[in-house]
C-alpha positions in Angstrom: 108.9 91.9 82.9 111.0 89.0 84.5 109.8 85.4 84.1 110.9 82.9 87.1 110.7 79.5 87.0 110.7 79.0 90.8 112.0 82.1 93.1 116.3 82.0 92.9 117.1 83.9 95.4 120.0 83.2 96.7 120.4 81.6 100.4 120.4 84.7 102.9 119.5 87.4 100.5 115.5 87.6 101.3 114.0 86.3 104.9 110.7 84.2 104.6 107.5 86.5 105.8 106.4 85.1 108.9 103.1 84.5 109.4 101.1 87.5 109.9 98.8 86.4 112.9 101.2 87.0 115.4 99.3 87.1 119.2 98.0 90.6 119.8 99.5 91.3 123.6 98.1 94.0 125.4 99.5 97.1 124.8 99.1 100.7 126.5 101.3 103.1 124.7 99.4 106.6 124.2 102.1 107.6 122.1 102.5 105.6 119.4 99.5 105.2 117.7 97.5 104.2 114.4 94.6 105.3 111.8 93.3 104.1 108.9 91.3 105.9 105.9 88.7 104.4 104.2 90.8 102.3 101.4 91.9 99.3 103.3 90.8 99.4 106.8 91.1 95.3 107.2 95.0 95.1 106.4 94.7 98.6 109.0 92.9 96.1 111.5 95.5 93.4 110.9 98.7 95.5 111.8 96.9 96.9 114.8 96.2 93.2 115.9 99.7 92.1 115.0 101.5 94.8 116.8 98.7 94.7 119.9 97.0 98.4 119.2 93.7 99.3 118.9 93.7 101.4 115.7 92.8 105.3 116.3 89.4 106.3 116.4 88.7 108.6 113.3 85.1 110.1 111.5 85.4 110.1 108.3 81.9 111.0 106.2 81.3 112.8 103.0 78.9 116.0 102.1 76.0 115.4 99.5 78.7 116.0 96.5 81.4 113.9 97.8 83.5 116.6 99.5 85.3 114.5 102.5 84.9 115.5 105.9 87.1 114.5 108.6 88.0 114.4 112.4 90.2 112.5 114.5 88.5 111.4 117.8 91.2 111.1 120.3 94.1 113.3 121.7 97.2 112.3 119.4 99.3 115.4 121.0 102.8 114.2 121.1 102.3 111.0 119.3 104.1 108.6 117.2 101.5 108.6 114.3 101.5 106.2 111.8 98.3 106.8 108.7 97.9 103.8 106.9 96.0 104.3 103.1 96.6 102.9 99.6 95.5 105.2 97.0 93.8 102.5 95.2 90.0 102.9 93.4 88.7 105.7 93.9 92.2 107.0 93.6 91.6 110.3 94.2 89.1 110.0 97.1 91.5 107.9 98.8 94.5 110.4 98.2 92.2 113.4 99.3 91.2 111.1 102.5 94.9 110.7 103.2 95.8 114.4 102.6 93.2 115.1 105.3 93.9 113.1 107.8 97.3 114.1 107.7 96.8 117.9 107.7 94.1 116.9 110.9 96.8 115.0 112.7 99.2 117.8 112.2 97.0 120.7 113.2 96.5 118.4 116.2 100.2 118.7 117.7 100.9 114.7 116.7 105.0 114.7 117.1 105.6 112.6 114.2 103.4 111.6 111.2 104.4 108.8 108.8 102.2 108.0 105.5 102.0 104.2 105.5 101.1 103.5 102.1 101.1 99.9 100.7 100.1 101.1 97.5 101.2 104.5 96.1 99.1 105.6 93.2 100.1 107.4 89.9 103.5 106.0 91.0 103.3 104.8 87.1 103.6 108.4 85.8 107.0 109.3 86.8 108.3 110.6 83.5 107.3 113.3 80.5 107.2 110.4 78.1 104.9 112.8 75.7 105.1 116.5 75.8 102.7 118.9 78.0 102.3 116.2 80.8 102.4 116.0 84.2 104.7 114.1 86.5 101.7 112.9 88.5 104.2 110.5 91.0 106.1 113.7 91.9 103.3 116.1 92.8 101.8 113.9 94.7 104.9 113.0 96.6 104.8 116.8 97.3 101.0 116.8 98.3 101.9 114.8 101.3 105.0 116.7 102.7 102.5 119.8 102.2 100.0 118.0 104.1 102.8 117.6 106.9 103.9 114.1 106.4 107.7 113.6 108.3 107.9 110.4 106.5 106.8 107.6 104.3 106.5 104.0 104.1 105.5 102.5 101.1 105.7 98.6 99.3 106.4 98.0 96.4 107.0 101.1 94.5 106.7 100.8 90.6 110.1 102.1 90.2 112.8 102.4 93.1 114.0 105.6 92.3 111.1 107.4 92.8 111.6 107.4 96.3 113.7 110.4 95.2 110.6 112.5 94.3 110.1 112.5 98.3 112.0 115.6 100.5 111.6 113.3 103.4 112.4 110.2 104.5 111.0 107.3 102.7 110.9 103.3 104.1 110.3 101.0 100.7 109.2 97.8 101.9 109.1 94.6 99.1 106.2 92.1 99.1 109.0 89.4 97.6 109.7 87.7 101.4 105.6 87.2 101.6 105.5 85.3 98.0 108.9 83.8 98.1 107.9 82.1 101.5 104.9 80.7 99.6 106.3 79.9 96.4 109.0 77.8 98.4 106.3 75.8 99.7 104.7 75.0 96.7 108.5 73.5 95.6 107.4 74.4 91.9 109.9 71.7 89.8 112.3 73.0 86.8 114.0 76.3 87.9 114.9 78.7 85.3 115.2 82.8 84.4 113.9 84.5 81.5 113.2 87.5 80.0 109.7 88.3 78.5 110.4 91.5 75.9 107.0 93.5 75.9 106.1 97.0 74.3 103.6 99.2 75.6 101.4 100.9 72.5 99.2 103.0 74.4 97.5 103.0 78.1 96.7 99.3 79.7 97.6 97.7 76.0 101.3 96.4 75.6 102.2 94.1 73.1 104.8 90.7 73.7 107.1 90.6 71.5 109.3 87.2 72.7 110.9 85.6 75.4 114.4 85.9 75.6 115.5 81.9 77.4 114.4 78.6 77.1 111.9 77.9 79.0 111.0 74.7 77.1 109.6 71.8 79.9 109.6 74.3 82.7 106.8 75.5 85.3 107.0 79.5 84.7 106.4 82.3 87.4 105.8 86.2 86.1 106.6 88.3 88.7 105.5 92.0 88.5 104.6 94.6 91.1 101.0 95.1 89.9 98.4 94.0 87.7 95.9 95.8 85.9 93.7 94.7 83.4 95.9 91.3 83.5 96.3 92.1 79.4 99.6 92.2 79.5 100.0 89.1 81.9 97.6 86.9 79.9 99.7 87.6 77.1 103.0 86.6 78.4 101.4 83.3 79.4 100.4 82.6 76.2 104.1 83.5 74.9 105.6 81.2 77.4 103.8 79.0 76.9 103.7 78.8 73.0 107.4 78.3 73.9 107.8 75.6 75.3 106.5 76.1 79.1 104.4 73.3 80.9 103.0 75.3 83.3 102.6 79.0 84.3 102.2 81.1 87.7 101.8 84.6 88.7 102.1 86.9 91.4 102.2 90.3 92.4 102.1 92.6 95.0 99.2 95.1 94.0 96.2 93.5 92.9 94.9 96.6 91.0 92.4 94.4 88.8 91.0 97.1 86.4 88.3 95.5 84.3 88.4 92.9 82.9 91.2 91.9 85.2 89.5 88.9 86.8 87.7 87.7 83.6 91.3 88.0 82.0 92.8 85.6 84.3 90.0 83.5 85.1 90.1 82.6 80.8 94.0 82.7 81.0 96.0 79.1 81.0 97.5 80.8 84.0 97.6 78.3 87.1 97.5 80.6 89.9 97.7 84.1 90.2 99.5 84.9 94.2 98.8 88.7 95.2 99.4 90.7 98.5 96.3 92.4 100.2 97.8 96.0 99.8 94.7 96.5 98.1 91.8 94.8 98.9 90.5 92.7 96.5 86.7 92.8 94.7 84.2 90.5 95.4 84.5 89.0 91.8 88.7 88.5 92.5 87.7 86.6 96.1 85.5 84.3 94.3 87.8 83.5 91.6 89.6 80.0 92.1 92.6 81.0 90.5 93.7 84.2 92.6 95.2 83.5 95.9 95.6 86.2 98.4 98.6 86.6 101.1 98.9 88.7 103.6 101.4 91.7 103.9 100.2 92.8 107.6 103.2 90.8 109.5 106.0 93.0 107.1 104.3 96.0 107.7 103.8 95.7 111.2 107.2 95.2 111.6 108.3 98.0 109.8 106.1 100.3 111.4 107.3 98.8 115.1 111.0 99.5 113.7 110.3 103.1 112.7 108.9 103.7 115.9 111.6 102.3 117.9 114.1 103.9 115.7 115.8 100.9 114.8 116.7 99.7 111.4 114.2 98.7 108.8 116.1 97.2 105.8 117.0 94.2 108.8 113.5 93.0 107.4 115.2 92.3 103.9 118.9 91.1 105.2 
């Protein structure tokens, strides 16, 4: 896990996130449309507003033991289709929603289907790190081509490389130009990199073991792609600042917030905590003071609008 100071990027190497409420313009384009599962429908609802489409009418309802049923409502035949769903809590019934809906749009003659997923669950298991166990991140990466996914767009991924696991083509979006545009702003004073050292134990527990850099008098910003239980975060907080630091900040771009995530932070000396709304965030995490949501729509929508018009998507990130 890498400690920041202040974001140090250098000039020209990430482009501030715009701001996501970009004027919906009316738009009448039969083929090139998009759904939404069940997970995140309001981030669904913001793309469709940013890019000026009404998102894709859809049933989605569930039999007495939680089997899933689903239909598509319109005609998507020969369509640019684009399925937005993290596979965040309930993972499962949000991966099995997603599965569905792409199977439905392909038995329903869509010409192209692309699995927009902000985040992409079991993404953490992408190794045998103990005998007789799965790699979850791969199978599931296979689920979807089964399901007759021609792509993927995802943010964030745990670990780059696992965009290998995919036999199509995968778009991997960062959340970094949404909090470095805010961090900027905040002009944090004291800029410095260091290196927290941590060792995972077991599941959700890893242990610090120091900070590698002085970060003595400085204002301190953790940067990871998700967070959990916040256990490990709290932790490194207390390191830095038993070190030295006068202040610490946080941010991430998958606001998992396992319990007791929010307790976690909101008994941390952390300042702020700044996540994305890949995943949409409890009713306990919105009425905390010290988590601040962004919004991700504006990046996504203009990924999705550069996939569509086949033009190039790492432009976002130049």
């Amino acid at each position: 896990m890498a400690t920041l100071a202040t974001p140090a990027e250098k000039k020209g190497q990430q482009v501030p996130e715009e701001k996501s409420e970009r004027k919906a313009r009316p738009r009448v384009d039969e083929k090139f449309k998009i759904f939404s599962g069940t997970a995140n429908e309001a981030l669904a609802d913001e793309v469709c507003h940013f890019l000026g489409l009404t998102r894709g009418q859809a049933m989605i309802t569930r039999f007495r033991d939680g089997e899933c049923y689903l239909q598509i409502q319109e005609n998507v035949r020969g369509a640019d289709v684009f399925v937005m769903q993290p596979t965040c809590r309930p993972v499962d019934e949000h991966l099995m929603e997603l599965l569905l809906m792409i199977d439905a749009l392909k038995r329903a003659s869509a010409r192209r289907i692309t699995a927009v997923i902000p985040y992409y669950g079991y993404a953490r298991q992408d190794r045998k790190d103990k005998p007789r166990v799965p790699i979850s991140s791969k199978l599931v990466a296979d689920l979807l081509t089964t399901a007759g996914a021609d792509r993927a767009l995802v943010v964030d991924l745990h670990a780059p490389q696992l965009q290998g696991f995919f036999n199509i083509p995968v778009d991997h979006l960062f959340g970094s130009p949404v909090l470095v545009s805010y961090f900027r702003e905040l002009n944090l004073p004291n800029a410095a990199l260091a290196i927290v050292d941590k060792r995972r134990v077991e599941m959700n527990v890893a242990e610090v073991m120091h900070v590698i850099g002085d970060v003595k008098g400085r204002t301190c910003l953790v940067i990871d792609d998700l967070i959990d239980t916040a256990g490990t975060l709290v932790k490194t907080a207390h390191a830095l600042l038993e070190n030295g630091a006068t202040a610490v900040y946080a941010c991430c771009s998958h606001p998992v917030f396992s319990d007791p995530a929010v307790e976690n932070i909101s008994q941390s000396p952390i300042t702020q905590v700044v996540v994305t709304n890949t995943i949409p965030l409890s009713e306990a995490a919105q009425r905390e003071p010290k988590i601040h949501k962004l919004s991700i729509a504006g990046l996504i929508g203009r990924a999705i609008q550069s996939i569509h018009e086949e033009t190039s998507v790492s432009k976002l990130f130049s």
